[in-house]
C-alpha positions as CSV (number, residue, x, y, z in Angstrom):
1,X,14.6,37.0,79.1
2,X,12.1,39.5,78.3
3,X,12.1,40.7,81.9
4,X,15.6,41.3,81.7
5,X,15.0,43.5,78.6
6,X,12.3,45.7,79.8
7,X,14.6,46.5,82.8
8,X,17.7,47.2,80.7
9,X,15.9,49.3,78.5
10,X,13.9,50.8,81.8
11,X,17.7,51.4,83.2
12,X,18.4,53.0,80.0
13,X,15.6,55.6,79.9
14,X,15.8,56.4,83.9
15,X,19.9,57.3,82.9
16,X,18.7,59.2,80.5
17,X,16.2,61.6,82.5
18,X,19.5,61.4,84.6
19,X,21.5,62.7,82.1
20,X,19.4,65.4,81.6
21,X,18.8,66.7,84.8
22,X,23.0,66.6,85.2
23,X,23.1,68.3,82.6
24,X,21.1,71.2,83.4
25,X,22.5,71.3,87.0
26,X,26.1,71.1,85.6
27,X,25.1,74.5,83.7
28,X,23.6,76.4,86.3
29,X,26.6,75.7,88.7
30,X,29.3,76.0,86.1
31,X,27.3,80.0,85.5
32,X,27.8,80.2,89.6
33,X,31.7,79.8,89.4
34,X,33.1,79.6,86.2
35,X,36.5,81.8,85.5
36,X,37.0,81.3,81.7
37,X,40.9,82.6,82.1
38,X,41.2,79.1,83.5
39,X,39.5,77.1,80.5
40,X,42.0,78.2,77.4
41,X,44.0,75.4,76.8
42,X,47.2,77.0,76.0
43,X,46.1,80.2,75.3
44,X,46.0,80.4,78.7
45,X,47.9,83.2,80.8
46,X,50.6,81.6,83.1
47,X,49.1,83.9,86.2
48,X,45.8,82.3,85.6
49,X,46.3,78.3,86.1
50,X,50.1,78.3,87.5
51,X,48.5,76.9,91.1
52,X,46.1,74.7,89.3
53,X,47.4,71.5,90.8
54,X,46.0,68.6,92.1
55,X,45.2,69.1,95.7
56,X,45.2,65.1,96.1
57,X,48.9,64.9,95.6
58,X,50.9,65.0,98.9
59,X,54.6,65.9,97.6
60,X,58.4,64.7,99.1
61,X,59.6,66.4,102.1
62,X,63.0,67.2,101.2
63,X,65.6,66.0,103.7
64,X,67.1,69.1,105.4
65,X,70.6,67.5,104.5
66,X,70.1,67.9,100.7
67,X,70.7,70.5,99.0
68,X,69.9,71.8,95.4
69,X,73.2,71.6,92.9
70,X,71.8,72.2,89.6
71,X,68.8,73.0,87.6
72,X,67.5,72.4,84.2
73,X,64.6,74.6,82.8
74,X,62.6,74.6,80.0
75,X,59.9,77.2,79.1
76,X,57.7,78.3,76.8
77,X,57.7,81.7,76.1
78,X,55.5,84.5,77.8
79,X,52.0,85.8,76.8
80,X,51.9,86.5,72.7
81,X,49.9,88.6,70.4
82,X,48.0,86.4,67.6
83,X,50.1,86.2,64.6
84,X,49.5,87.9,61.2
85,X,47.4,84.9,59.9
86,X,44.6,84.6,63.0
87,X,44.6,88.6,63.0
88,X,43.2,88.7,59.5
89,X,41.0,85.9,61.0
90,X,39.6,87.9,63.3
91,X,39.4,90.9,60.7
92,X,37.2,88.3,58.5
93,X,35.2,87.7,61.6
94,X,34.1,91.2,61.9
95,X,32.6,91.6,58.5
96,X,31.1,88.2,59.0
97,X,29.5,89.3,62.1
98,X,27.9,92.4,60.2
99,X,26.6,90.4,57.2
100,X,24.6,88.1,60.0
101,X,23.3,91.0,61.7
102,X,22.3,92.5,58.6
103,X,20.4,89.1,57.0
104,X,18.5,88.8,60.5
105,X,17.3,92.7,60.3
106,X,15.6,91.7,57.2
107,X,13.7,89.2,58.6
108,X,10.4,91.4,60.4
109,X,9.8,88.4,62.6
110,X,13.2,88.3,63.7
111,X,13.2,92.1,65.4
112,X,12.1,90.9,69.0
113,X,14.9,88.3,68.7
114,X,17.5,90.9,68.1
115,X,16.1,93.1,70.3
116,X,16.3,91.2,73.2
117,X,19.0,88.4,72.3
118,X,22.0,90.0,70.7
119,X,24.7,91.5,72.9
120,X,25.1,95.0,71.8
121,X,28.9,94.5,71.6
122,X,28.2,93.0,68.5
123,X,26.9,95.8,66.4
124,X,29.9,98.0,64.6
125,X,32.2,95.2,66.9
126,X,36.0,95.8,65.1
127,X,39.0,93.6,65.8
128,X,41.3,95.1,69.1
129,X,44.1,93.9,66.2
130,X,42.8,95.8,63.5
131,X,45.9,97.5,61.5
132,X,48.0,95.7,62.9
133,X,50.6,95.0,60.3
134,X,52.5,92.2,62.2
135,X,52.0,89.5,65.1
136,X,52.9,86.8,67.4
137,X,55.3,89.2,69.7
138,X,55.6,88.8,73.0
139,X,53.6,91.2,74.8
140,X,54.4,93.4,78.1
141,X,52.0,90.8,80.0
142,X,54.3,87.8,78.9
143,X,57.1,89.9,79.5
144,X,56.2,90.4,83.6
145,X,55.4,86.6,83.7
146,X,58.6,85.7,83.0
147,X,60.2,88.0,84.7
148,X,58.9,87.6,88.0
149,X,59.3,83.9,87.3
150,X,62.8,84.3,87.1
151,X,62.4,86.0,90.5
152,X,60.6,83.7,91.7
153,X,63.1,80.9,90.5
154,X,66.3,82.8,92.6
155,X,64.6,83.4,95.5
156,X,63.4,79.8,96.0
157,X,67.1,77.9,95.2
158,X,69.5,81.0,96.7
159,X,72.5,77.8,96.8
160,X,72.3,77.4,93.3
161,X,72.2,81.1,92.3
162,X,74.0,83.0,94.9
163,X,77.3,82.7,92.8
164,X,78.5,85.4,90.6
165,X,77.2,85.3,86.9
166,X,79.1,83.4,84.2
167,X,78.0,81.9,80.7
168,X,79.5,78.7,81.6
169,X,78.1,79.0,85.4
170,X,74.1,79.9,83.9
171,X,73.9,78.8,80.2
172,X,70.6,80.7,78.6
173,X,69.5,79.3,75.6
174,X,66.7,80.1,73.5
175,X,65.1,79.3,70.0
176,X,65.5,81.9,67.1
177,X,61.7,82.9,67.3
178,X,61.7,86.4,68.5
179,X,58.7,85.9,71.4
180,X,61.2,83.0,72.7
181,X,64.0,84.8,73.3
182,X,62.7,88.1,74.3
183,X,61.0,85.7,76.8
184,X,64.7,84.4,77.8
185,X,65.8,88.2,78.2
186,X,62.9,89.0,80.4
187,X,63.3,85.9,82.7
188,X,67.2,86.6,82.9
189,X,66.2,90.5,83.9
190,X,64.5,88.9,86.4
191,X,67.0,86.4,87.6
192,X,70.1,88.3,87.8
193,X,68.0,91.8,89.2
194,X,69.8,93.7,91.1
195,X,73.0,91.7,90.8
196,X,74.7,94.6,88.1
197,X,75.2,97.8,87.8
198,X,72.6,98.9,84.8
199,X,70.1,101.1,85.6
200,X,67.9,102.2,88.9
201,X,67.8,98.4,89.2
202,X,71.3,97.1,89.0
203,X,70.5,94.9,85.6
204,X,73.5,93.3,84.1
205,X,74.2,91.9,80.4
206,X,74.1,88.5,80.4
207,X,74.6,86.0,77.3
208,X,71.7,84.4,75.5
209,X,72.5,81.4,72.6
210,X,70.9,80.0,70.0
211,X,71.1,77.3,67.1
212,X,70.0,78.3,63.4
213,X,66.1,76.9,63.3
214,X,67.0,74.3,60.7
215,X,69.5,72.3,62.8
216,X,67.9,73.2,66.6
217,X,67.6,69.4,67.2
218,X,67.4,70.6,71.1
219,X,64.8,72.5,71.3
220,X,62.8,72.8,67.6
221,X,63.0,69.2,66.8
222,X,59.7,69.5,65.5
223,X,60.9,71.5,62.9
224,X,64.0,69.2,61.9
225,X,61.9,66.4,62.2
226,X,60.8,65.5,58.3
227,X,58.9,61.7,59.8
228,X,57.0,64.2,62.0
229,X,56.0,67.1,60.0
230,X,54.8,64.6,57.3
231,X,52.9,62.4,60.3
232,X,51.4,65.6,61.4
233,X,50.2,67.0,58.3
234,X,48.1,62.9,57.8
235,X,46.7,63.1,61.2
236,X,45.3,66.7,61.3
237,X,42.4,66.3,58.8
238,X,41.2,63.4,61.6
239,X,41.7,65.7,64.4
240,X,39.4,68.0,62.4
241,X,37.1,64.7,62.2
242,X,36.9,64.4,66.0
243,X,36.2,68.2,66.7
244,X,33.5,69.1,64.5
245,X,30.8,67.2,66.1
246,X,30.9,69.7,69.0
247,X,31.6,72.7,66.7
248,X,28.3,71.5,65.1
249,X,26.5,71.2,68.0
250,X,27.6,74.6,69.8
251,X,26.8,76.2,66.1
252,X,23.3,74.6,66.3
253,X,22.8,76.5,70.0
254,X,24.3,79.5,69.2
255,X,22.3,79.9,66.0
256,X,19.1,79.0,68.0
257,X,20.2,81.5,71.0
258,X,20.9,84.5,69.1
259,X,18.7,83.9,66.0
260,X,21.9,84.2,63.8
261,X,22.8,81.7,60.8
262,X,26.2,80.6,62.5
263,X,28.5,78.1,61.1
264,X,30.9,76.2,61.9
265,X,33.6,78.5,61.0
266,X,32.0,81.1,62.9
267,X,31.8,79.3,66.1
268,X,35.8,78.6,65.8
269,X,36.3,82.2,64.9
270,X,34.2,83.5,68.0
271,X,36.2,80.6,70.1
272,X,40.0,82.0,69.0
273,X,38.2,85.3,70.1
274,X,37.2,84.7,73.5
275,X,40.7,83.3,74.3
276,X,42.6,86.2,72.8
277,X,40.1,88.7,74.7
278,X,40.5,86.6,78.0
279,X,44.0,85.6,77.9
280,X,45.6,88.7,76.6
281,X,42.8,91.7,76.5
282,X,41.5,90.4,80.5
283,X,38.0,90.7,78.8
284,X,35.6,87.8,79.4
285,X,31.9,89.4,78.7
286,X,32.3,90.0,75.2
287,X,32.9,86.5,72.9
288,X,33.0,84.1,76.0
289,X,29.8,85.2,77.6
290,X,28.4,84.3,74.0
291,X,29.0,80.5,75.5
292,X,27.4,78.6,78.4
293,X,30.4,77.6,80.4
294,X,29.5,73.6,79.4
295,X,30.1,74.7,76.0
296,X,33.5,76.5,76.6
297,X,34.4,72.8,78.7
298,X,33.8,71.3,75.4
299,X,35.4,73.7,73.0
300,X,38.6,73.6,75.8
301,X,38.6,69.6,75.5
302,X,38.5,70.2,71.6
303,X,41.7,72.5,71.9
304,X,43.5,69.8,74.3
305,X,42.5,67.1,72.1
306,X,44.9,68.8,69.3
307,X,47.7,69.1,71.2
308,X,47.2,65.2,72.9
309,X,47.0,63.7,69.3
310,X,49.2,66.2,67.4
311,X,52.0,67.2,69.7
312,X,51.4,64.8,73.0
313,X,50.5,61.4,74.2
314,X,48.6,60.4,70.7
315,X,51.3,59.6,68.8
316,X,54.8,58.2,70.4
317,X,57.2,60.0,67.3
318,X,55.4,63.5,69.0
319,X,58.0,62.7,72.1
320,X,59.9,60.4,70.7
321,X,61.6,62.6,68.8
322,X,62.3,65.2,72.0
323,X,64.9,62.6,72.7
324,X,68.1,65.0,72.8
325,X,66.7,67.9,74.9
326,X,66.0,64.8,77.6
327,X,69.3,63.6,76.5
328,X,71.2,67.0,77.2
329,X,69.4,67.3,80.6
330,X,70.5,63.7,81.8
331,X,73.9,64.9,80.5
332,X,74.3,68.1,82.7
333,X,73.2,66.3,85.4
334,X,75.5,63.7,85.3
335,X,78.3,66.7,85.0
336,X,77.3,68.0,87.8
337,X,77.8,64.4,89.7
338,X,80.9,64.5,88.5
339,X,82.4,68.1,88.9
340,X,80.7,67.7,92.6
341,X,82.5,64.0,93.2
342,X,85.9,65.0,91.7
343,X,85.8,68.5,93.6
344,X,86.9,70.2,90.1
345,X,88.7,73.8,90.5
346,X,86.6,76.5,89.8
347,X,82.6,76.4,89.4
348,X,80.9,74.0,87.6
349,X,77.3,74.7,85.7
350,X,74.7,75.3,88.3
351,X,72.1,75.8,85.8
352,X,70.6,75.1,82.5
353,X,67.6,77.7,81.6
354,X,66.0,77.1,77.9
355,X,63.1,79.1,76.4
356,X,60.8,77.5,73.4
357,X,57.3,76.9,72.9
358,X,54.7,74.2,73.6
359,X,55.7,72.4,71.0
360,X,58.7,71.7,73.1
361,X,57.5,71.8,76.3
362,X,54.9,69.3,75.7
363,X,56.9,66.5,74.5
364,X,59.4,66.7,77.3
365,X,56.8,66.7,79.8
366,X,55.5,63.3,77.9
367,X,59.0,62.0,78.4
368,X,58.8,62.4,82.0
369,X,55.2,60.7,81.9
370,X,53.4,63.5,83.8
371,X,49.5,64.0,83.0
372,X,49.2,60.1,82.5
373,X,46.4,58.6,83.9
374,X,46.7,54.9,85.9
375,X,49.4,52.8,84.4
376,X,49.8,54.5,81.2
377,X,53.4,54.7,81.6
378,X,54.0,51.2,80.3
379,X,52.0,52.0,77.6
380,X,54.1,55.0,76.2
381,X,57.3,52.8,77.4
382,X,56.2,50.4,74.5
383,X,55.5,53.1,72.2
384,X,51.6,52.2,72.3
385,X,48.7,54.6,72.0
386,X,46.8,55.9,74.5
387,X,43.2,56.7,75.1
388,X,42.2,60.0,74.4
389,X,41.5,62.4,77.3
390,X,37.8,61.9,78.8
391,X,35.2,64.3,77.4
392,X,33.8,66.9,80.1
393,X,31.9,66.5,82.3
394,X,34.6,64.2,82.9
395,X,37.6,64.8,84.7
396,X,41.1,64.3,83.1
397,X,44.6,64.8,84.0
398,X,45.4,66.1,80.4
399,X,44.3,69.9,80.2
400,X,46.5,72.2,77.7
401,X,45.9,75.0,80.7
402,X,48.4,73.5,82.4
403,X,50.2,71.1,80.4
404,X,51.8,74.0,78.6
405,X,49.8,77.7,79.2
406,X,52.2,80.7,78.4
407,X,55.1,80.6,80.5
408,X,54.4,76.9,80.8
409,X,57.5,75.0,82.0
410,X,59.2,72.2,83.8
411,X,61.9,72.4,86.6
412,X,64.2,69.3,86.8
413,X,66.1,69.9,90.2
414,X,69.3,68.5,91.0
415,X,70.1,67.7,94.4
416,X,72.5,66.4,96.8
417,X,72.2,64.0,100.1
418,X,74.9,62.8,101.0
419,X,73.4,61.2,104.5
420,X,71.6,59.1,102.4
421,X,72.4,55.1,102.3
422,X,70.5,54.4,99.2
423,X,71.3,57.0,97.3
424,X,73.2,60.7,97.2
425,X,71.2,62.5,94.2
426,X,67.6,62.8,93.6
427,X,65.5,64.7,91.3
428,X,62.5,67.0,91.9
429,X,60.3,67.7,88.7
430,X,58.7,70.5,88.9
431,X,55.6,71.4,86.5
432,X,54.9,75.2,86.6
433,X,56.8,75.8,90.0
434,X,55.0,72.6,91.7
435,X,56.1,69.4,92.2
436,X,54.9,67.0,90.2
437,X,54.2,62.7,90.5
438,X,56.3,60.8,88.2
439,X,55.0,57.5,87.6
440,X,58.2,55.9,86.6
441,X,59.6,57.0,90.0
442,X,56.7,54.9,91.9
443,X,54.3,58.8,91.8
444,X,57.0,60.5,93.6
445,X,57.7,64.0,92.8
446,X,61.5,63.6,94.2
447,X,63.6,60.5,92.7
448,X,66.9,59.1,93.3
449,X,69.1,59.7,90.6
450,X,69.6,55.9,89.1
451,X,66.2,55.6,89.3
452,X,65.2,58.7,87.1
453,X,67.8,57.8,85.0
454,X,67.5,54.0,84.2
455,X,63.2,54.4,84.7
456,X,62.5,57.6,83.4
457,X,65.1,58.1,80.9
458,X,66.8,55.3,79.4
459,X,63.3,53.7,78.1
460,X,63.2,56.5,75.7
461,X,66.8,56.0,73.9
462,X,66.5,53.0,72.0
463,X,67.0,55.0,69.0
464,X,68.5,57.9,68.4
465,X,66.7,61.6,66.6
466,X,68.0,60.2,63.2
467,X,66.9,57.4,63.4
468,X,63.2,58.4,64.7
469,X,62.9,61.3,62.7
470,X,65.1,60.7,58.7
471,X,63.4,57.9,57.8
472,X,60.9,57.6,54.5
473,X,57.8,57.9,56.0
474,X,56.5,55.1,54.8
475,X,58.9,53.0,57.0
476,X,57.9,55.2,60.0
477,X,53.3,54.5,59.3
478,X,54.6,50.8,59.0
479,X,56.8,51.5,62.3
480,X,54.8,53.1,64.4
481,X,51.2,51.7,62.8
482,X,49.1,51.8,65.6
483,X,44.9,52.0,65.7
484,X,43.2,55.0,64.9
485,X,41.4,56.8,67.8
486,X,38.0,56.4,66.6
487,X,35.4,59.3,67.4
488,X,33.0,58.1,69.7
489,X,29.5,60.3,70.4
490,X,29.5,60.4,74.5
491,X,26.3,60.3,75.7
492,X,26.9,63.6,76.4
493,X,27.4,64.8,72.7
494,X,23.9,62.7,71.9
495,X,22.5,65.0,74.1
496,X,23.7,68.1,72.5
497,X,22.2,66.9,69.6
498,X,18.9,66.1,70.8
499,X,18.6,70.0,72.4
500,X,20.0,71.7,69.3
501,X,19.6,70.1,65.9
502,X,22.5,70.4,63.9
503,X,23.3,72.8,61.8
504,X,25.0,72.0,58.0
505,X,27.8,73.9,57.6
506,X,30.7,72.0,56.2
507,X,33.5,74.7,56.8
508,X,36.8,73.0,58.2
509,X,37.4,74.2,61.9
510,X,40.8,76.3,62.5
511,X,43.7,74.4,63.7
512,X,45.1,75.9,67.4
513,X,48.0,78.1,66.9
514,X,50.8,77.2,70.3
């Protein structure tokens, strides 16, 4: 027995030197290739991780004797500026910045240090968003994404939108946010190009709807959900639980590398920087060079964490509660069966295009089961929790970067075979113009119809938005009571802490802002 223990614990030690030595190699390579525009969770630019897509996946090759009918589209809006709120953050970040670099001046043995340590970006840095009086717009970056998107969209289904426009023919509906719809404009510029007679390049008017913001049930049922909003606001002090043992550990390096008393606060601060300067400013040796790319891994799993447990997988009322967006899909599907079958006069709906948020497009993409890992699928059929996504250096399907980056969005294709025995309509999901697997459909990226439908779909409508969402929340803890999702230290975090002792700042990390 005591044999057995000296070579456990002997095992033990030689995976720790192990550990180590990964560790330092995983640096060095990750500061060989690293693009940070890539690591953003959704902050990300659509441009930046739109081809991002799992190279091991072989996808359907669609029978020559189908051909697409109708398509549903929902996307989050283009590229944004940071809203009001994170601007003043970042105002507050610049006066923090000079009180650190003043107290560390004062020390005489600290001169060398700043000398050689401290970027010179540092010293008088100001906010690119200083003055600004208002935020969250779209920007002219989001504004190209979804325009050539919409390009993009025409040219690769010509069937679908060769026909002339119509309301009833290409419904566009947005929410009332202003980045969303200006995101719905700019993708229907794009779309109907050249098919008017506006302009140098023949735009036409087109019609965009929306519902008021307290009854959009399609496509802000976050916001009409009272079971959710009170859920959320319980669960994010925990999600603040699980992230601040990295924040604590990247504060501890930081203060140690640049010979600056960081905390916590700061570190999240100089995080929402480096994703505002990458994503929307194309600047990535300013705040993110600040980070070893392991450290930008970590702060990027923190950020996808947030959205898994807040708006995705971690909670079944997050999707649950998507129910009549998947609904309305299924429904204009089956119209288009039907007008198709019963050869009805005149043109039916060809296609359904909707503009939101991640909030939105995250939860439908949880209905369809993408990003699951294994046989999670049943799991989220029976409304149980899931485990939360591996810790880097692991790999995990779950990454906000391409779960739901700007322009994020997913493409539910409608098409007809009619040479096919088994069945005459399939479906093609699409996640950011790529076919997808769909566990429910056996990891197929194109589906017969009864399949999605009685698979996919109808294990989600066992209750109905009022029912999920108007109940005391009491009845909906005791409902949906499931076990926390404890936080465990990796191995990997028990390292950080053995480099870098931590620091003791107790300042509540900023929540992410979709």
């Amino acid at each position: 027995m005591a044999v057995i223990r000296w070579r456990e614990g002997l095992m033990m030690v030689v995976a720790s030197i192990l550990l180590v030595f990964s560790f330092f190699e995983l640096l060095d390579a990750a500061h060989e290739a690293f693009d940070v525009r890539q690591h953003l969770s959704t902050v990300s630019r659509y441009g930046a991780v739109k081809d991002i897509v799992d190279d091991s996946f072989v996808h359907s090759n669609i029978p020559g004797d189908c051909n697409p009918i109708h398509l549903n589209l929902v996307a989050r809006h283009g590229t944004r500026s940071p809203t009001k709120k994170r601007m003043r953050e970042l105002d507050n970040l610049a006066a923090r910045i000079q009180v650190l670099l003043s107290e560390a001046k004062r020390i005489p043995e600290q001169h060398d240090l700043i000398s050689q340590n401290i970027p010179a970006w540092l010293w008088g840095w100001e906010s690119p968003w200083k003055g600004k009086i208002k935020g969250g717009q779209l920007i002219s970056l989001g504004e190209d994404e979804l325009y050539r998107l919409g390009i993009r969209v025409r040219e690769r289904f010509p069937d679908i939108f060769s026909e002339e426009y119509h309301p009833d023919v290409f419904t566009v509906r947005t929410t009332q946010v202003p980045r969303a719809s200006a995101s719905a404009v700019a993708f229907g510029m794009g779309l109907f190009s050249g098919r008017g007679s506006l302009g140098e390049g023949r735009h036409r008017a087109f019609a965009v709807t929306s519902e008021s913001r307290a009854s959009d049930t399609m496509l802000r049922f976050y916001d009409c959900c009272q079971s959710y909003k009170q859920f959320r606001k319980s669960q994010e002090p925990a999600v603040d639980k699980l992230k601040e043992p990295i924040l604590d550990d990247i504060t501890s390096a930081l203060a140690i590398r640049y010979g600056l008393n960081f905390t916590r606060q700061d570190t999240a601060s100089l995080w929402f920087l480096c994703k505002q300067e990458a994503s929307l400013l194309d600047i990535t040796d300013q705040a993110c060079e600040l980070f070893h790319p392991l450290e930008i891994a970590l702060l990027e799993w923190t950020d996808d964490l947030e959205v898994f447990v807040l708006k995705g997988y971690g909670k079944s009322l997050n999707y649950r509660m998507g129910v009549p967006l998947i609904e309305d899909i299924l429904q204009s599907m089956e119209q288009a069966i039907t007008a198709k079958e019963e050869h009805v006069p005149g043109s039916y709906e060809k296609a359904r295009l909707r503009f939101a948020h991640a909030e939105t497009v995250v939860p439908l993409s949880c209905l369809l089961g993408l990003f699951l890992e294994g046989s999670e699928l049943e799991k989220i059929q029976r409304e149980e929790p899931l485990q939360l996504p591996p810790k880097p250096p692991q790999r995990r399907n779950w990454r906000g970067s391409t779960v739901a980056p700007f322009g994020g969005n997913n493409m539910l294709v409608l098409y007809s075979c009619p040479a096919n025995n088994s069945s005459k309509y399939f479906v093609q999901v699409l996640h950011n113009e790529h076919p997808i697997p769909m566990p429910g459909c056996d990891n197929s990226d194109f589906c017969p119809f009864e399949v999605f439908k009685e698979r996919i779909v109808k294990p989600h409508l066992k209750e109905d938005f009022n029912t999920v969402c108007n109940v005391d929340l009491g009845q909906v803890e005791e409902k949906l009571k499931e076990p926390e999702n404890k936080p465990v230290v990796s191995k990997l975090s028990q390292l950080f802490r053995w480099i870098f002792p931590l620091g003791n700042d107790v300042t509540r990390s900023r929540k992410v802002e979709l």
